[in-house]
N, C-alpha and C positions, 0 to 999 in steps of 0.2 A: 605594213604588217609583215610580220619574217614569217617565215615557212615553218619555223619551231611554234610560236605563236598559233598560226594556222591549223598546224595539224593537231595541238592541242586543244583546240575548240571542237575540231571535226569528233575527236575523242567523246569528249563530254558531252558532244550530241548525240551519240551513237549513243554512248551510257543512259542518258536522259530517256532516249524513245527507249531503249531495253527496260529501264527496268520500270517505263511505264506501262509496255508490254504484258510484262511479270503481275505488274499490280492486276491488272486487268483479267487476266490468265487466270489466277487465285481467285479474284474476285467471284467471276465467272464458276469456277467451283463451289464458293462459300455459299450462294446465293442460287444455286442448283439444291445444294442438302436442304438448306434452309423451306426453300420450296418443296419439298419431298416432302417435310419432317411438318411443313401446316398444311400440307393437303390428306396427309394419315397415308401417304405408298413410300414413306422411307423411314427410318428408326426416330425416333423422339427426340428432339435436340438437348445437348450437354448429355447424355449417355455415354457411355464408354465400358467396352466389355473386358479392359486390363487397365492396370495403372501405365504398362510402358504404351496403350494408345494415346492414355495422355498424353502423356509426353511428346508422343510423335505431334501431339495435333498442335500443341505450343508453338516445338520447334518448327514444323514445317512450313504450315502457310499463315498462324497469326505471325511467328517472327520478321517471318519475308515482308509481308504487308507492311509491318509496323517502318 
């Protein structure tokens, strides 16, 4: 195994645990509101009080996830 090889893999592990990390991070949020919103002490799920929340909520942690 060459060193270029090697450190290539070390890479794609690191990426791998990160952005399993990431999933789990998000997730951890998704499933906090989620919790909030059926126990009646957080706002109602799919609400949004603007169009750019939308937005925001698209882009930020369903895209990541996806």
């Amino acid at each position: 195994m060459t060193a270029d090889t090697r450190g290539t893999m070390i890479i794609r592990w690191i990426a791998r645990i990160w952005g399993s990390l990431s999933l789990v991070f998000m997730l951890v949020f998704v499933v906090a509101h989620l919790w909030a919103a059926i126990t009646g002490k957080g706002e109602p799920i799919g609400r949004f009080n603007s169009t750019s929340e939308m937005v925001s909520f698209i882009f930020f942690p369903v895209s990541i996830m996806i």
